[in-house]
C-alpha positions in Angstrom: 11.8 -61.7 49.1 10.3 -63.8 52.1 8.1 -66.7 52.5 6.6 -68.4 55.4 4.5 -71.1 56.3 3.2 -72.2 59.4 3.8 -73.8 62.4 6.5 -71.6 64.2 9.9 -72.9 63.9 11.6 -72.3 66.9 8.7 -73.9 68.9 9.6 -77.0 66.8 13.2 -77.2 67.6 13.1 -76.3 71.0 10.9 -79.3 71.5 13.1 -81.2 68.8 15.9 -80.8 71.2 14.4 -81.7 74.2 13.3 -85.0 72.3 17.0 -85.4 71.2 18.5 -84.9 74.6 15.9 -87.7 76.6 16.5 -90.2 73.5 20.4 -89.6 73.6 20.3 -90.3 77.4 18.1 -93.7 77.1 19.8 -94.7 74.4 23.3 -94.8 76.5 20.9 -96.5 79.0 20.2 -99.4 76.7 23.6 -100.2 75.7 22.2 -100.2 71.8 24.5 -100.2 69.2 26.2 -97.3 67.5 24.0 -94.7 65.2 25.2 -94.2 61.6 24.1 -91.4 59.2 23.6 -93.1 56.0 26.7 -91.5 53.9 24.1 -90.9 50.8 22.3 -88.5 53.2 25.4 -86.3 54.0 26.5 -86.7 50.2 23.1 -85.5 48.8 22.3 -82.6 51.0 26.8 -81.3 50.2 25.5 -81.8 46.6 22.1 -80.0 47.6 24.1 -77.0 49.1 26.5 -76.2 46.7 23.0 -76.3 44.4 21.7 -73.2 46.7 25.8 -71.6 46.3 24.6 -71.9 42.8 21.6 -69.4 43.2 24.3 -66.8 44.9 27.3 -67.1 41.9 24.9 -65.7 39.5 24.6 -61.8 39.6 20.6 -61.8 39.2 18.4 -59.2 40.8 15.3 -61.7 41.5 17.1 -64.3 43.4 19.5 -61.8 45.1 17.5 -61.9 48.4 15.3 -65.3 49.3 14.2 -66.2 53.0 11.9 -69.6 53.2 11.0 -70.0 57.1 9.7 -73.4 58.1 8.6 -74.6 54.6 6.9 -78.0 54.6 9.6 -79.8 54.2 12.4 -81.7 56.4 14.7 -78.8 56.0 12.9 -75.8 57.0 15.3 -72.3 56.7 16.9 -71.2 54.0 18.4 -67.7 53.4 20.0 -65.8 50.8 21.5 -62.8 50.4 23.4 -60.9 47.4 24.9 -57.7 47.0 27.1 -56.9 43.2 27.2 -54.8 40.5 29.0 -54.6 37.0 30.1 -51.8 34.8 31.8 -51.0 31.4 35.0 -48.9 32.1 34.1 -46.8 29.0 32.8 -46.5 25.7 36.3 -46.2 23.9 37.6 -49.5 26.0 34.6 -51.3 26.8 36.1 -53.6 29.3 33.3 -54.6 31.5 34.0 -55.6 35.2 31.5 -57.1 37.7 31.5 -58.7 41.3 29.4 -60.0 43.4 29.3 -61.8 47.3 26.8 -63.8 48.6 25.6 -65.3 51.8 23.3 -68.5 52.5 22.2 -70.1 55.7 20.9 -74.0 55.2 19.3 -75.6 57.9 19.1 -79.4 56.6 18.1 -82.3 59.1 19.9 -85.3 59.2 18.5 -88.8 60.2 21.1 -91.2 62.1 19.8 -95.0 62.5 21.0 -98.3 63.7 18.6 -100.2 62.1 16.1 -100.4 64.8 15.7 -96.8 66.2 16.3 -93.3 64.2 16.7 -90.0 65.2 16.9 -86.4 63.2 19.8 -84.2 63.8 18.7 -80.5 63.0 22.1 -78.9 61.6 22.8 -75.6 60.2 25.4 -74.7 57.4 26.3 -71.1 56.5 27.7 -70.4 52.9 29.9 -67.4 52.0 30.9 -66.5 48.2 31.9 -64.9 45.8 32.0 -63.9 42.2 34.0 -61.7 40.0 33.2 -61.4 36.3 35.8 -60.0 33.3 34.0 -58.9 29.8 34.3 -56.7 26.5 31.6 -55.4 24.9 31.7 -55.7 21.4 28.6 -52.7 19.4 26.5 -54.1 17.6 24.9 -50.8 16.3 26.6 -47.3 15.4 25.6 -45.6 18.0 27.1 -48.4 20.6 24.1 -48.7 22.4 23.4 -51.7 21.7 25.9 -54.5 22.7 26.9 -58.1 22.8 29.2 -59.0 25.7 30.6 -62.3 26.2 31.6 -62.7 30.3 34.3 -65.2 31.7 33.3 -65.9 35.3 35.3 -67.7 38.4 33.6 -68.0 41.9 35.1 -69.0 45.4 32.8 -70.2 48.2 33.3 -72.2 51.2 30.2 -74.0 53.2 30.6 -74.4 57.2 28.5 -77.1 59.4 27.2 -75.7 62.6 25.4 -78.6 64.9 23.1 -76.4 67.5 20.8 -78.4 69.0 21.4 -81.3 67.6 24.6 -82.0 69.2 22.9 -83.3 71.9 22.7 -87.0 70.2 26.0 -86.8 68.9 27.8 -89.5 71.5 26.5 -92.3 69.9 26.9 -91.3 66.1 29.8 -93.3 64.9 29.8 -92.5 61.4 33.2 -90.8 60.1 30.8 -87.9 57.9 30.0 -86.3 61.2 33.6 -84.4 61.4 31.7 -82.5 58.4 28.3 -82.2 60.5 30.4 -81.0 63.3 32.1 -77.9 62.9 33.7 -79.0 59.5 33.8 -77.0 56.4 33.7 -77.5 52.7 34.9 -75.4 50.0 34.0 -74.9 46.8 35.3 -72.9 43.2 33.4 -72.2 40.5 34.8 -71.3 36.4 32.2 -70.3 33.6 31.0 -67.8 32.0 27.9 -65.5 30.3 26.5 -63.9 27.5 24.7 -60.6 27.2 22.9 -58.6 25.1 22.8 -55.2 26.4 20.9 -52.2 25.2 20.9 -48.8 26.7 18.5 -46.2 25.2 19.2 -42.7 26.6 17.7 -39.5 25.9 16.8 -36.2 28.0 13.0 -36.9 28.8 13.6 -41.0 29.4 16.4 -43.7 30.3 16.0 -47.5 29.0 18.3 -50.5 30.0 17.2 -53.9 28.7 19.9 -57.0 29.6 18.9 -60.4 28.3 22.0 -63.3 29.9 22.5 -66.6 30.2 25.0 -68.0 32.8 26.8 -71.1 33.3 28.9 -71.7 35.9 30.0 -75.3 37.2 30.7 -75.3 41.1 33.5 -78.1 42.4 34.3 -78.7 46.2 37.5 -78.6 47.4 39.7 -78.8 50.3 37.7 -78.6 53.9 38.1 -80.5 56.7 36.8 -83.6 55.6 37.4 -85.9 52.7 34.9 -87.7 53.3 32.0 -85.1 51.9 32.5 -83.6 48.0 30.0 -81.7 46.2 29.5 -80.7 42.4 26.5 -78.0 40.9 25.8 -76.3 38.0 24.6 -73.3 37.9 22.7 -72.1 34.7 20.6 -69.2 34.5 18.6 -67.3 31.9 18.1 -63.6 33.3 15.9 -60.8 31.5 16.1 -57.7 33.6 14.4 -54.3 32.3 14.4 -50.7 33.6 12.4 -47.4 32.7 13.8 -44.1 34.5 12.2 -40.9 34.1 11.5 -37.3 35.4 9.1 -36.9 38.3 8.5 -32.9 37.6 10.2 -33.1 41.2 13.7 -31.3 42.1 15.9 -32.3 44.7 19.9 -31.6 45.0 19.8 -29.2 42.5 18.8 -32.6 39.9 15.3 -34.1 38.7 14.4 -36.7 40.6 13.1 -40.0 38.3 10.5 -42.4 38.7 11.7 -45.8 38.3 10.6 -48.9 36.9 11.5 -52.3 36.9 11.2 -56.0 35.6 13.6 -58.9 35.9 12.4 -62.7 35.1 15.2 -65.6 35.7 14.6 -69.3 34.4 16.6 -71.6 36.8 18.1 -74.6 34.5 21.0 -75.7 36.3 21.1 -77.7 39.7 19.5 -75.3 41.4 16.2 -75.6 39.3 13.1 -77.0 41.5 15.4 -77.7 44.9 13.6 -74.6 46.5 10.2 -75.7 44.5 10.7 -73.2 41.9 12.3 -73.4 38.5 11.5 -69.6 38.2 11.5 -66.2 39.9 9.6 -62.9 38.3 10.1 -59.2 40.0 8.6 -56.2 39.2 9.6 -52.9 40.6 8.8 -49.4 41.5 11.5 -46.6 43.1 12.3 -43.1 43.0 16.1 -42.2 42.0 18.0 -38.9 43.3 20.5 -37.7 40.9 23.9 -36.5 43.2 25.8 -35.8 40.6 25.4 -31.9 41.1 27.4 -32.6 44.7 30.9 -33.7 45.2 29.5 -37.1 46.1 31.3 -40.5 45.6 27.6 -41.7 43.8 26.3 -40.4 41.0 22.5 -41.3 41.7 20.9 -43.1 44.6 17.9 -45.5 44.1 15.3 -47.3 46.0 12.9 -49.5 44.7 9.8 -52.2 46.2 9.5 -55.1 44.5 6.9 -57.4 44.5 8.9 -61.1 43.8 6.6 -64.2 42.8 7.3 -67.5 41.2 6.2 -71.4 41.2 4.3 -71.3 45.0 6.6 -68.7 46.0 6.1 -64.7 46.5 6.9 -61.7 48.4 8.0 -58.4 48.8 11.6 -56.5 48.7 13.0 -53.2 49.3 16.2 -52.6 47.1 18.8 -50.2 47.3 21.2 -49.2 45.1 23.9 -46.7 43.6 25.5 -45.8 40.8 28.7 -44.6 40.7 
C-alpha cells in the first residue's frame, strides 16, 4: 500500500544538505559552541521506532506492505515490508506453526542546538525482524472446523542508524547519543502472544476462511552499540481477515481455477496506534488462484490478488502473492 504527498523528497534533501554543509562550515568559522541533540529527541524517536517494529511483529495482511513518501511531517519516509504465513500440521495434531520477517526503513530528522542556532540532521534507520509463532487448536465444533487457538509469540529485531546527508554537520555535535545516530545499532526482542478463532468452511462448489485475532506483543531493546538509547513498544492488534474462493468455470493445469475474494480490517491499539496517523487499516481484495496440485509441484495452489488498502487519511493499492503449500 503506498501513499504520497507532495513536494518531491529528494529535491528537499539535496538542498537540505547543501544548507547543512555551508552552516557546518560557518559554524567552525564562528568558533560557536558545541551542538547538542536534546537526549529526549533521540529517546522518543528509539521509542517511536520500535512502535513502527511493532506494526511488522504482527502477522496481518493489511499492514504487511506500507510506503508513506514525504508525508507532512518532519520525518518524511517510512516503509514496511512483511512476508509470513502459518499452518496447522494436521487435523489429528493440530499443532499450529507460523513465521514471519519484516523490514522497515525510518527516515526521522533530528534537530541539534546550542541555544542560539539549530540545525536538522536528516537520518535514516533500517529495521529487520522477526517473528515466529507456536499454537494448538483446540475444536470447537464436531466437525473441527471451527476452532479456538491460543498463540505464544517471541520476536527478534534489531534497528541500525544510517547518517547520509546529514553527516555533513556532524563535527560540531558533542552530544554522546550520536554514536547511535552514527552508524550505531539497537536491538530489540519481543514475548507475547494471540488468540484466534478460526473457521474454515469447505465444500466442492465454495471455500470460506474467516480468522478473527487479537495480538499482544511487548517489544524491549537490548544490547546495540550504545547504552545510551533504549526503547520499549507494545504491540496490540485486533485483526479480522476473510476469504471467499470459488470456481471460475475456467481450467488450467488439469485444476479449476478460483476466483478469489478478500477482506481483512486491523484496529491498531498498542504503541503503534495513530504514530503513522492511523489507528486503522481496511483491505479488500480480488485474485484468481491456480490449483498445482495435479503437478509434482512443491505448492499446492498459487494466488494473486489486488487490493485496494484505506484507512484514517491513508489509501492505496497492492498486488499480493501467495502460496499454499
Amino acid at each position: 500500500m503506498s501513499a504520497r504527498q507532495p513536494p518531491c523528497l529528494a529535491a528537499a534533501l539535496r538542498a537540505l544538505a547543501a544548507a547543512l554543509l555551508a552552516t557546518a562550515g560557518a559554524a567552525q568559522a564562528q568558533g560557536t559552541p558545541g551542538l547538542q541533540l536534546p537526549g529526549a529527541n533521540v529517546q522518543k524517536h528509539a521509542n517511536a521506532v520500535l512502535s513502527l517494529m511493532s506494526y511488522s511483529v504482527v502477522p496481518d495482511l493489511t499492514s504487511s506492505s506500507v510506503s508513506i513518501n514525504n508525508a507532512s511531517t518532519d520525518d518524511p519516509g517510512i516503509v514496511m515490508s512483511q512476508v509470513g504465513g502459518g499452518f496447522t500440521i494436521s487435523k489429528s495434531f493440530p499443532l499450529y506453526l507460523e513465521g514471519a520477517i519484516a523490514y522497515s526503513r525510518y527516515d526521522p530528522t533530528f534537530v541539534a542546538t546550542n541555544g542560539a542556532e539549530s540545525r536538522s540532521i536528516p537520518t535514516r534507520w533500517n529495521t529487520f525482524s522477526g517473528t515466529i509463532g507456536i499454537g494448538w487448536d483446540f475444536p470447537l465444533t464436531a466437525n473441527k472446523e471451527l476452532v479456538f487457538r491460543p498463540i505464544f509469540n517471541a520476536s527478534l529485531g534489531n534497528v541500525s542508524s544510517d547518517l547520509s546527508v546529514g553527516k555533513f554537520a556532524l563535527e560540531r555535535v558533542t552530544d554522546r547519543q550520536i554514536d547511535f545516530l552514527d552508524g550505531g545499532s539497537l536491538n530489540a526482542y519481543g514475548l507475547g502472544g494471540s488468540v484466534m478463532l478460526d473457521w474454515e468452511h469447505y465444500r466442492e462448489n465454495y471455500e470460506v476462511d474467516v480468522e478473527l485475532r487479537y495480538t499482544n506483543i511487548h517489544l524491549q531493546s537490548f544490547g546495540g552499540t550504545t547504552s545510551s538509547v533504549t526503547g520499549t513498544a507494545t504491540a496490540q492488534t485486533a485483526n479480522l481477515w476473510a476469504r471467499w474462493r470459488a470456481p471460475t468455470g475456467l481450467r488450467a493445469l488439469d485444476r479449476p481455477v478460483r476466483y478469489v475474494l478478500e477482506l481483512s480490517h486491523s484496529h491498531y491499539l498498542g504503541s503503534q496506534a495513530g504514530i503513522l496517523g492511523f489507528n486503522y487499516l481496511t483491505t479488500v481484495g480480488t485474485g484468481l488462484e491456480l490449483d498445482t496440485s495435479a503437478h509434482e509441484v512443491f505448492v499446492t495452489r498459487i494466488r494473486a490478488v489486488v487490493r485496494y488498502v484505506f484507512g484514517n487519511n491513508v489509501s492505496g493499492v497492492s498486488l499480493g502473492l501467495a502460496a499454499s503449500f
